[in-house]
Kinemage of the C-alpha trace (Angstrom):
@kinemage 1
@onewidth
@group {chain A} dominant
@subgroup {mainchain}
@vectorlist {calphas} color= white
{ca unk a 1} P 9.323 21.034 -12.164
{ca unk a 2} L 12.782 19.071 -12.673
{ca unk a 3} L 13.821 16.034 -11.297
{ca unk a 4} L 16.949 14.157 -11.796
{ca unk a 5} L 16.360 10.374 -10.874
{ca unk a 6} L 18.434 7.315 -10.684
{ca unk a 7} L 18.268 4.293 -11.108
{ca unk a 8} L 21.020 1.531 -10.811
{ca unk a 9} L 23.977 2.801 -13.363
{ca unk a 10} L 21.438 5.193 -14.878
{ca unk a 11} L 20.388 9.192 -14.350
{ca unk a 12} L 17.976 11.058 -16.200
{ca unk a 13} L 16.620 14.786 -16.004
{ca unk a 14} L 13.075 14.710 -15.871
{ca unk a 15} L 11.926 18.198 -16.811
{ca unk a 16} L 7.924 17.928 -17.943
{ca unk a 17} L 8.470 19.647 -20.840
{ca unk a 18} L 8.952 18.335 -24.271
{ca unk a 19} L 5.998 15.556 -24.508
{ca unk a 20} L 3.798 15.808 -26.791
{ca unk a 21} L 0.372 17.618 -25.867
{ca unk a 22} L -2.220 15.438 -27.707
{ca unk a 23} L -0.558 12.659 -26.064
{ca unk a 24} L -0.854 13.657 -22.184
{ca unk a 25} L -4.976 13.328 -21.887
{ca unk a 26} L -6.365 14.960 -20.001
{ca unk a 27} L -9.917 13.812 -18.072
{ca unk a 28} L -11.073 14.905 -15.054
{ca unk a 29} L -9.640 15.908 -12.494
{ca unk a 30} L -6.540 15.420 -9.831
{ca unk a 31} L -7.990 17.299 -6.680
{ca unk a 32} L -8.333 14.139 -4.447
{ca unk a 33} L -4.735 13.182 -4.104
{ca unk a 34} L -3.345 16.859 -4.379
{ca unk a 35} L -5.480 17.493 -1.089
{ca unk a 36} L -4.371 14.037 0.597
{ca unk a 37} L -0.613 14.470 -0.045
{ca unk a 38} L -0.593 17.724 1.131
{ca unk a 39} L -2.759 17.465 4.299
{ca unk a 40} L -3.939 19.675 6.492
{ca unk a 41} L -2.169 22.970 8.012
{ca unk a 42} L -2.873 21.480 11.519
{ca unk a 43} L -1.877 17.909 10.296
{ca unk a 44} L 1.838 17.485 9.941
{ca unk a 45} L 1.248 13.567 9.510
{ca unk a 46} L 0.849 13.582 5.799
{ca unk a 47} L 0.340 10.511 4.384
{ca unk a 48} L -0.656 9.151 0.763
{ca unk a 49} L -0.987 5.433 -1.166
{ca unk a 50} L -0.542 4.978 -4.379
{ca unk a 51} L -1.277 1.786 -6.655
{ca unk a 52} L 0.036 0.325 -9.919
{ca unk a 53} L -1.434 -2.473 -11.348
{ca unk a 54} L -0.331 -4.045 -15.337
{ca unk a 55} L 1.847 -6.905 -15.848
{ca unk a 56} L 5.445 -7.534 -16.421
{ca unk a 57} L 6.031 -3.534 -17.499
{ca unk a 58} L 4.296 -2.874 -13.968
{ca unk a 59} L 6.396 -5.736 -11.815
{ca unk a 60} L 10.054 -4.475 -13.095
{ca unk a 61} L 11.837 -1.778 -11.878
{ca unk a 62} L 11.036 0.490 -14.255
{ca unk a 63} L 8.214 3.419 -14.637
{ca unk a 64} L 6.877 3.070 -11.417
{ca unk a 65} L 9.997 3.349 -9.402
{ca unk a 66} L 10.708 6.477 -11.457
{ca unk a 67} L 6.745 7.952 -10.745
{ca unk a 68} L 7.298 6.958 -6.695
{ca unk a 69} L 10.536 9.066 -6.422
{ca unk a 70} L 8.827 11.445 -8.404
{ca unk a 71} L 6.095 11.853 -5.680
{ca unk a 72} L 8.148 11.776 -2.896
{ca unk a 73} L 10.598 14.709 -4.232
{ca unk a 74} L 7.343 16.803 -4.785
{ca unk a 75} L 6.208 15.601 -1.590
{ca unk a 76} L 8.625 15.670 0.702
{ca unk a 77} L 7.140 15.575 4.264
{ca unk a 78} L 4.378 12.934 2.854
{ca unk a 79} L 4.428 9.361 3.958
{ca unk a 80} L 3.905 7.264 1.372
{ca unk a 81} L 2.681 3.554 0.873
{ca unk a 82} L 3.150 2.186 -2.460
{ca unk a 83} L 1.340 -1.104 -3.761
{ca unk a 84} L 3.226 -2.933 -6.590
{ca unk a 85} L 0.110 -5.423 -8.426
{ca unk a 86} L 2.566 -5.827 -11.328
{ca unk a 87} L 1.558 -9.335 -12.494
{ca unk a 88} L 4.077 -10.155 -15.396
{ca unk a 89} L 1.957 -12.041 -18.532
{ca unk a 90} L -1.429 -10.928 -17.179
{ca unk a 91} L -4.042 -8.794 -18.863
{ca unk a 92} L -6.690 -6.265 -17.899
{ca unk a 93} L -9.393 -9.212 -18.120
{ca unk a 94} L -7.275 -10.890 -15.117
{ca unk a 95} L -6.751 -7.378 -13.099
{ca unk a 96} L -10.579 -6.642 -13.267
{ca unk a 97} L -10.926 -10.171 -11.327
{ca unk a 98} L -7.935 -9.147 -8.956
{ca unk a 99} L -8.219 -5.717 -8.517
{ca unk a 100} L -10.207 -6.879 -5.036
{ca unk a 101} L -7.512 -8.611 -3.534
{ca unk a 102} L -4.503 -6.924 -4.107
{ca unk a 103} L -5.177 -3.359 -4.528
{ca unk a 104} L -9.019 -2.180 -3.075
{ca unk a 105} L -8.513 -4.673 0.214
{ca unk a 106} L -4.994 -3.003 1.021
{ca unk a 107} L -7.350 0.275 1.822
{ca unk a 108} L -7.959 3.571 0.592
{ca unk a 109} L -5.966 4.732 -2.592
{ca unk a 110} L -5.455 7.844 -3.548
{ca unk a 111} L -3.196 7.450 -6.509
{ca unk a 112} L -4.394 4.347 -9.125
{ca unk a 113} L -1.331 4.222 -12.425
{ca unk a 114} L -2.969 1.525 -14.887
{ca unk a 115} L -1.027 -0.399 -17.780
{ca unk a 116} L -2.400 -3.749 -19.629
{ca unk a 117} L -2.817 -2.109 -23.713
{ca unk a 118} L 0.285 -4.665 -24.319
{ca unk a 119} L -1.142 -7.956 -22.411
{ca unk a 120} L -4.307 -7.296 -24.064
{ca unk a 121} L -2.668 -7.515 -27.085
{ca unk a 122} L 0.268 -9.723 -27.451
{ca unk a 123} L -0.080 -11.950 -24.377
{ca unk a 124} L -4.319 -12.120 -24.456
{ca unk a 125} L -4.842 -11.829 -27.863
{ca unk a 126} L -8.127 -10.133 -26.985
{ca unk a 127} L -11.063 -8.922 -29.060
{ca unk a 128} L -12.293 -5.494 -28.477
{ca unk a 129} L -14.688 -7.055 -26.173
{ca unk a 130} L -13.057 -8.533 -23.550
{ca unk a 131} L -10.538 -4.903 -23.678
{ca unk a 132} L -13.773 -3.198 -23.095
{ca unk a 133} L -15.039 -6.106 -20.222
{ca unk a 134} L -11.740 -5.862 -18.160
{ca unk a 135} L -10.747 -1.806 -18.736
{ca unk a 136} L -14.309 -1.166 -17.644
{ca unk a 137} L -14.473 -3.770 -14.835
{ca unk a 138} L -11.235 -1.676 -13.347
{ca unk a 139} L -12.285 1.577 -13.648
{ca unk a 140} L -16.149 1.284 -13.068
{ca unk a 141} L -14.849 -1.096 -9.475
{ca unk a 142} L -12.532 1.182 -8.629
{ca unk a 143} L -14.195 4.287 -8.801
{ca unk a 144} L -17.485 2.881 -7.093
{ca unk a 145} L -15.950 0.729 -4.446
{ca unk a 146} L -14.041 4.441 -3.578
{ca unk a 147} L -15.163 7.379 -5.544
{ca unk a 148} L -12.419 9.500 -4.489
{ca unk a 149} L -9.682 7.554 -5.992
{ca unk a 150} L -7.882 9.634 -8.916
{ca unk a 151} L -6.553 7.548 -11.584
{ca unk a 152} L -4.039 7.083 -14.415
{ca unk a 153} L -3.415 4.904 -17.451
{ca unk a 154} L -0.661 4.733 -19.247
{ca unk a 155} L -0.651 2.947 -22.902
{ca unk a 156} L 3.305 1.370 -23.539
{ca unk a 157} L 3.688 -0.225 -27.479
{ca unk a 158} L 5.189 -3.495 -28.377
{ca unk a 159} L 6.486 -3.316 -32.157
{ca unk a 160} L 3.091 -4.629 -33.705
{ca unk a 161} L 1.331 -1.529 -31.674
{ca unk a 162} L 4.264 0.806 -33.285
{ca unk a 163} L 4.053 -0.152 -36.257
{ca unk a 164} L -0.136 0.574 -36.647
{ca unk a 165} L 0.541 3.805 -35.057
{ca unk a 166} L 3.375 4.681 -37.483
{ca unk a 167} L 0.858 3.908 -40.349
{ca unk a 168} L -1.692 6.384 -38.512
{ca unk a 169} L -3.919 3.439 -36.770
{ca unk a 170} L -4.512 2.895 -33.266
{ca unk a 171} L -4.204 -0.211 -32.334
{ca unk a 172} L -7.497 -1.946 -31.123
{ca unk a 173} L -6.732 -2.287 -27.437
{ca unk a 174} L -5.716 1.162 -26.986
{ca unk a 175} L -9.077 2.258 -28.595
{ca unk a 176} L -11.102 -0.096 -26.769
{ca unk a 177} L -9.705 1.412 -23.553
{ca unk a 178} L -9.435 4.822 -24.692
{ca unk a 179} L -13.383 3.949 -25.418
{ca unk a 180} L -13.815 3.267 -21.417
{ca unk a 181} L -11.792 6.166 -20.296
{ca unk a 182} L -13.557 8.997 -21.991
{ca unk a 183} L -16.778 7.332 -21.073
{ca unk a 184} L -15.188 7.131 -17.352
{ca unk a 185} L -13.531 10.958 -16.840
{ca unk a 186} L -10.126 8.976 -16.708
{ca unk a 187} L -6.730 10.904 -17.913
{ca unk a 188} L -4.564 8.710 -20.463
{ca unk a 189} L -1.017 8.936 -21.348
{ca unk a 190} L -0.268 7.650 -24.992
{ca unk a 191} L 3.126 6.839 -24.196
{ca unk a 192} L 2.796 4.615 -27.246
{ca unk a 193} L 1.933 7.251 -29.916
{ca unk a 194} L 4.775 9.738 -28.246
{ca unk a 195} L 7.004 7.030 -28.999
{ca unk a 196} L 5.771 6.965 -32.283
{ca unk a 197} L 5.890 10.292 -33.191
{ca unk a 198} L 9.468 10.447 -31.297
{ca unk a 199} L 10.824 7.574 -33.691
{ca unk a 200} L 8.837 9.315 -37.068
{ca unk a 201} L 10.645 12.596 -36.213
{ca unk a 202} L 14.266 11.010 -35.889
{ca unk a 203} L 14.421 11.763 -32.259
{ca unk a 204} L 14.502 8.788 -30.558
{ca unk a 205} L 15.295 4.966 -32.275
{ca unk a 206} L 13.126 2.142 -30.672
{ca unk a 207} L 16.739 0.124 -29.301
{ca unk a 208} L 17.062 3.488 -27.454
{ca unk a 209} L 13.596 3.112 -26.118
{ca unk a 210} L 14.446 -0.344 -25.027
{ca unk a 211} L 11.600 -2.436 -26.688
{ca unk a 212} L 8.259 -3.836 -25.313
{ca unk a 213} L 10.154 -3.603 -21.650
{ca unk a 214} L 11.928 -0.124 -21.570
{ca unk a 215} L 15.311 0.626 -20.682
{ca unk a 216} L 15.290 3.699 -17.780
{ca unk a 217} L 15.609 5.779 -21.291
{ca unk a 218} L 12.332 4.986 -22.367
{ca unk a 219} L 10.690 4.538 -18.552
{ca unk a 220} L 11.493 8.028 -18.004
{ca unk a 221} L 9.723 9.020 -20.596
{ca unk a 222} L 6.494 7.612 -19.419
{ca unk a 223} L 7.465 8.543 -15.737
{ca unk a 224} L 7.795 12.386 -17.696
{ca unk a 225} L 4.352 12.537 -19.276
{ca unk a 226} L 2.642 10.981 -16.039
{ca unk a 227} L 4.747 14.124 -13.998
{ca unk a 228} L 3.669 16.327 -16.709
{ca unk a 229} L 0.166 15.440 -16.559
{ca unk a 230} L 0.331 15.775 -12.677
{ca unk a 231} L 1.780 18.730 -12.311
{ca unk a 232} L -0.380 20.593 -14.712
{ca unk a 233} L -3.721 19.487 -13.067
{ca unk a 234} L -1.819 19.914 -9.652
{ca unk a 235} L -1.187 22.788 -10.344
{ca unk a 236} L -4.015 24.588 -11.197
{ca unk a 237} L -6.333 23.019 -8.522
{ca unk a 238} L -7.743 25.817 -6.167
{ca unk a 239} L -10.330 23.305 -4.358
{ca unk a 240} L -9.778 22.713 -0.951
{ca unk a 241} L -11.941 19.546 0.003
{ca unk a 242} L -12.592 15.997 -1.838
{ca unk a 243} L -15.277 15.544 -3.979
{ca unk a 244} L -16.019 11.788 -5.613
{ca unk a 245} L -15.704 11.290 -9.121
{ca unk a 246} L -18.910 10.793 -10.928
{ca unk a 247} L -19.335 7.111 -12.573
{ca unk a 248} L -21.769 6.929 -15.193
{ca unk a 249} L -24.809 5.060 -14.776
{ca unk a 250} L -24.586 3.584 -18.152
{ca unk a 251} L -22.522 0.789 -18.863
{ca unk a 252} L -20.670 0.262 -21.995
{ca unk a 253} L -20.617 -3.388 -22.215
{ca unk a 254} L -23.432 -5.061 -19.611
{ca unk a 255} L -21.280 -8.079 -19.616
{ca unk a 256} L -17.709 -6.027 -18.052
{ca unk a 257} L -16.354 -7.318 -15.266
{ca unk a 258} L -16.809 -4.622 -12.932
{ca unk a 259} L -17.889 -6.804 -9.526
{ca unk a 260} L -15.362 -9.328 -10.110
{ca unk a 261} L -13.613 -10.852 -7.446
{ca unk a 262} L -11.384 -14.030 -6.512
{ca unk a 263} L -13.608 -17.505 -4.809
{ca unk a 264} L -11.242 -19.522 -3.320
{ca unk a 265} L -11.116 -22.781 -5.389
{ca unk a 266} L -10.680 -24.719 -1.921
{ca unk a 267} L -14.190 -25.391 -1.742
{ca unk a 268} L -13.855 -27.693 -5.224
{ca unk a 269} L -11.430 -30.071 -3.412
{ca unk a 270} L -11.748 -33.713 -2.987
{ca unk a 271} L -9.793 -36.566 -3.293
{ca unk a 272} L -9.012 -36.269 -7.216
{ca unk a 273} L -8.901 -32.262 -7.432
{ca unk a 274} L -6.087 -31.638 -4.144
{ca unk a 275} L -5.956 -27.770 -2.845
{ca unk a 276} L -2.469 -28.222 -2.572
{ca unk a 277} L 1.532 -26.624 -3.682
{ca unk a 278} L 2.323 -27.843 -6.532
{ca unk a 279} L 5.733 -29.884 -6.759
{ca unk a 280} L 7.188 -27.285 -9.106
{ca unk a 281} L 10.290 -29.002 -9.197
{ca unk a 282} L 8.946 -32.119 -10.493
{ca unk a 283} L 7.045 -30.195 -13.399
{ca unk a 284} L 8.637 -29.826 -16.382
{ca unk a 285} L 8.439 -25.628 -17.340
{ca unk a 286} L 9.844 -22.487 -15.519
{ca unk a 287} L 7.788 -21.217 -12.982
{ca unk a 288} L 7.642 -17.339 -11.830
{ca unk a 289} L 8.545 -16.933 -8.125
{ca unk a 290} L 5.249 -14.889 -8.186
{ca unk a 291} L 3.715 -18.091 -7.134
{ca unk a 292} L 6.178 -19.728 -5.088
{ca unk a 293} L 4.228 -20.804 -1.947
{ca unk a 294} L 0.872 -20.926 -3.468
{ca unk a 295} L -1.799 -23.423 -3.386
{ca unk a 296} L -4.121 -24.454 -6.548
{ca unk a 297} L -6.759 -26.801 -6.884
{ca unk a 298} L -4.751 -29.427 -9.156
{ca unk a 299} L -5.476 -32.351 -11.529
{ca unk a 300} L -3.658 -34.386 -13.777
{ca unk a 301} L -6.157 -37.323 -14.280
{ca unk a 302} L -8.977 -37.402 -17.153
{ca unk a 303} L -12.647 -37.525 -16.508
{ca unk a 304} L -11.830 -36.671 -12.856
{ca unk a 305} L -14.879 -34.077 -11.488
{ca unk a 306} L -15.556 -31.600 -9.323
{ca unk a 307} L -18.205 -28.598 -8.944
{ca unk a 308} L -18.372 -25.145 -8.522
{ca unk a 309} L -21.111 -22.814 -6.353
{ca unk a 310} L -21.124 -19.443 -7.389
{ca unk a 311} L -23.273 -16.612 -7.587
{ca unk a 312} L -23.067 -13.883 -10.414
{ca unk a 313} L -23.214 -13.281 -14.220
{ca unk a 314} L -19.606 -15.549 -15.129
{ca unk a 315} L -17.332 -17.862 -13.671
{ca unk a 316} L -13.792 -18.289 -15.444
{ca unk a 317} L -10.425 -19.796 -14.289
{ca unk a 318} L -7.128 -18.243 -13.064
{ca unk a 319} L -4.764 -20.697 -14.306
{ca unk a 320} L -0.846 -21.081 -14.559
{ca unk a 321} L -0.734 -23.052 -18.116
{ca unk a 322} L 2.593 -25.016 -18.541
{ca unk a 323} L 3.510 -27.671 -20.865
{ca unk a 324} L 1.371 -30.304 -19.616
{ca unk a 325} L -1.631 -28.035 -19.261
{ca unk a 326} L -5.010 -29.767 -20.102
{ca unk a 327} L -8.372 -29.368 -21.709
{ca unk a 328} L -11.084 -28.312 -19.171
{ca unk a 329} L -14.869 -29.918 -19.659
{ca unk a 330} L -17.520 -28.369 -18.070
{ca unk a 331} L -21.150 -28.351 -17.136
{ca unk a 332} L -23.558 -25.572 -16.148
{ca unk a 333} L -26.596 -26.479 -14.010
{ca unk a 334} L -26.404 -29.675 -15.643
{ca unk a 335} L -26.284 -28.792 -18.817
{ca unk a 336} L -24.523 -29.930 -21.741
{ca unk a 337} L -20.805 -30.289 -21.615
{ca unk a 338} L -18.336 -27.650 -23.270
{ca unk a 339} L -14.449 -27.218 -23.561
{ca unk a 340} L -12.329 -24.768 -22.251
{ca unk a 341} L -8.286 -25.254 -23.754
{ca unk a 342} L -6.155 -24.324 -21.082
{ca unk a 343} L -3.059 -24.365 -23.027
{ca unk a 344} L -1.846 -21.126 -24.545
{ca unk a 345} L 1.277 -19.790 -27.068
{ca unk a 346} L 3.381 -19.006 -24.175
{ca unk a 347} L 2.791 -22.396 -22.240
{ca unk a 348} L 5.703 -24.484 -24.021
{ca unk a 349} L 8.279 -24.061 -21.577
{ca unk a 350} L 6.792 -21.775 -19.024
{ca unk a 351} L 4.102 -21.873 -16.649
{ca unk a 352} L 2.220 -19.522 -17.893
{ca unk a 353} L -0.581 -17.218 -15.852
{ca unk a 354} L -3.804 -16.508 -17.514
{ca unk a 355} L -7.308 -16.300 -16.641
{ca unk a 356} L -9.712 -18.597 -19.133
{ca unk a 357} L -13.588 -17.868 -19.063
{ca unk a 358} L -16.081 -20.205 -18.888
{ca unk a 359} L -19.604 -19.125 -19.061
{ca unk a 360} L -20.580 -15.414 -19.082
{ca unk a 361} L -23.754 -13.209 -19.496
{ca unk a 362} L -25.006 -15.299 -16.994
{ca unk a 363} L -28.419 -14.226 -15.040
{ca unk a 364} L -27.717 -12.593 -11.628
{ca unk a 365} L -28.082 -15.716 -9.479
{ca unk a 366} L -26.807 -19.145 -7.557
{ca unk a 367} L -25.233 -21.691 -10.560
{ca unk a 368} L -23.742 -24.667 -10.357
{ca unk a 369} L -21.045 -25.462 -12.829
{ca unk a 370} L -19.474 -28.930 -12.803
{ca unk a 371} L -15.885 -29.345 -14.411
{ca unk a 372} L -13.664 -32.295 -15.314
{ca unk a 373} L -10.244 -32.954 -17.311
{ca unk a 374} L -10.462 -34.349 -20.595
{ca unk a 375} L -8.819 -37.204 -22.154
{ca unk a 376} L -7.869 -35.044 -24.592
{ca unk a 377} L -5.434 -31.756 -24.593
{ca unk a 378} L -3.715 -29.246 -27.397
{ca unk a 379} L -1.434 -30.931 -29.771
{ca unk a 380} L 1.147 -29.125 -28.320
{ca unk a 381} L 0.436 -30.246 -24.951
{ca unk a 382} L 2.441 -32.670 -23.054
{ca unk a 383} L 0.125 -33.631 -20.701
{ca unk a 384} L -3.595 -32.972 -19.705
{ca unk a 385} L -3.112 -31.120 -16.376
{ca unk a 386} L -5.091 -27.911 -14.295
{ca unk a 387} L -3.717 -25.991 -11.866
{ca unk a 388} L -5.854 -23.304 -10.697
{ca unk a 389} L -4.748 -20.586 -8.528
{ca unk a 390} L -8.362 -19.003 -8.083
{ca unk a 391} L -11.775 -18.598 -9.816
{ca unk a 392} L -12.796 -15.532 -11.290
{ca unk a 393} L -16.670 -14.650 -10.483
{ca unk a 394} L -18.349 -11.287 -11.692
């Protein structure tokens, strides 16, 4: 199939040909969405919703624009919805925490497109653990909260990742997803290698790419191998009802975050920690209009308390980190106190979203965690503040 898309000043002819095979993988299978797109004979109200979730390569006008027009030239008469949970800076540790809220609650989804190998990486900084803990606490969510919902990932590079894969290494997030996905029955598209393998044969330079955030050159390649992948599975389908996707009873890591969810951090109030909007225009940092309108529980005093009631196996924090962020103390079930820096790289003249952990591999019950600001904060901090959008329970 060929498709020639648009977008702003710029066309492209998508044609689903020329990517490279051992980087379109294929797991699984695509039956679920074919089936809802199409509809019934009798049914001439077709209607389909499709998710993407990453960060700032999600949010922009870029692939997934490309993919949606994609779907609705192949499916014309189809009604789409399609959810944008783009969250620029965030990381698949902080999407296995919101996946609830802003994709599962918005109903059922037949289509799920997944990016976060370059968060993970150059915004997280993550070991191979936490990749493994927030891939798997996607997937393993996803697929159980609704076992019919087919799903994609795609794996975008950042020079660092190019540069590995140029000297024949994958880069550790990529394998520590790649690890979930093939334990999962989930397709991947190693956009990152193709571009790899493009630059390595002298077919494609990484300016014309576009860098970490692709021009529409190097979005519709991505858009490409995601139609290619598609359309091949689409088209070979010759099932005519739904049928869940299995999801292994075996966990990879026992610690992923795979019933994580948002607690409002309202609850924590009181007349030091206020559940209030913060006066960004006071605050010293650029802020994201993201989070325009939000409340967070906010603190800028020291050894100011407060306490948090939770239930599960880990409690972290979703943050925005600016300049003045603080250092975090904390107690659980009255034991002794730890630190949690709240500052990050990024935070020096931005306000920065990221999700901190506090206490993990937890045992499955009611905890108490109590949580003050300390006196002291990163040497590179200009102040010793928290504001926290939401905490993250599993």
């Amino acid at each position: 199939m060929r498709l020639f898309l648009c977008l702003g000043a710029f066309c492209f002819l998508i044609s689903f040909s020329f990517a490279g095979e051992r980087n379109v993988i294929f797991r699984g299978h695509y039956n679920n969405s074919l089936i809802q797109f199409l509809g019934k004979k009798d049914n001439p109200g077709k209607s389909g919703r499709v998710a993407f979730m990453g960060g700032s390569i999600t949010q922009m006008n870029g692939y997934r624009p490309m993919v949606a027009d994609w779907l609705k030239v192949r499916f014309p008469q189809t009604k789409f919805e399609f959810i944008n949970a783009g969250i620029s800076s965030t990381c698949s540790m902080t999407g296995a925490f919101r996946l609830q809220k802003h994709v599962l609650d918005k109903g059922r989804v037949d289509l799920f497109f997944i990016e976060f190998a370059v968060n993970d990486d150059q915004d997280a900084g993550h070991e191979k653990r936490e990749c493994v803990r927030g891939m798997e606490g996607i997937i393993r969510h996803a697929r159980t909260a609704q076992p019919e919902m087919d799903i994609v990932v795609t794996y975008f590079v950042n020079p660092g990742m190019l540069g590995q894969l140029k000297a024949g290494k994958v880069p550790m997030p990529i394998a520590a997803h790649e690890e979930v996905l093939k334990h999962y029955g989930v397709s991947a598209i190693f956009l990152a290698r193709e571009v790899a393998d493009r630059i390595s044969a002298e077919e494609l330079t990484w300016a014309q790419f576009g860098g970490t955030h692709p021009k529409p050159a190097g979005n519709a390649i991505a858009a490409e191998m995601i139609g290619q992948l598609l359309s091949n599975a689409w088209d070979k389908n010759k099932t005519k009802d739904k049928e869940p996707h299995p999801v292994p009873e075996k966990l990879i890591d026992s610690g992923s975050y795979y019933q994580g969810i948002f607690l409002s951090p309202e609850q924590s109030s009181n007349d030091s920690w206020s559940w209030s909007i913060p006066q960004w225009k006071k605050i010293p940092g650029s802020f994201r209009n993201t989070f325009a309108g939000m409340k967070f529980l906010c603190c800028d005093e020291s050894g100011k308390g407060t306490a948090i009631h939770f239930t599960g196996t880990a409690l972290g924090a979703y943050v925005l980190a600016g300049p003045d962020a603080g250092t975090l103390e904390f107690s659980l079930n009255n034991g002794p106190w730890k630190t949690r820096d709240l500052y990050h790289r990024y935070s020096r003249g931005l306000h920065y979203p990221r999700t901190v952990m506090l206490v993990t591999d937890l045992e499955k019950k009611e905890h108490t965690v109590r949580m003050r600001l300390s006196g002291k904060s990163n040497p590179s901090s200009k102040g010793t503040a928290a504001r926290i959008l939401q905490f993250t329970v599993n």
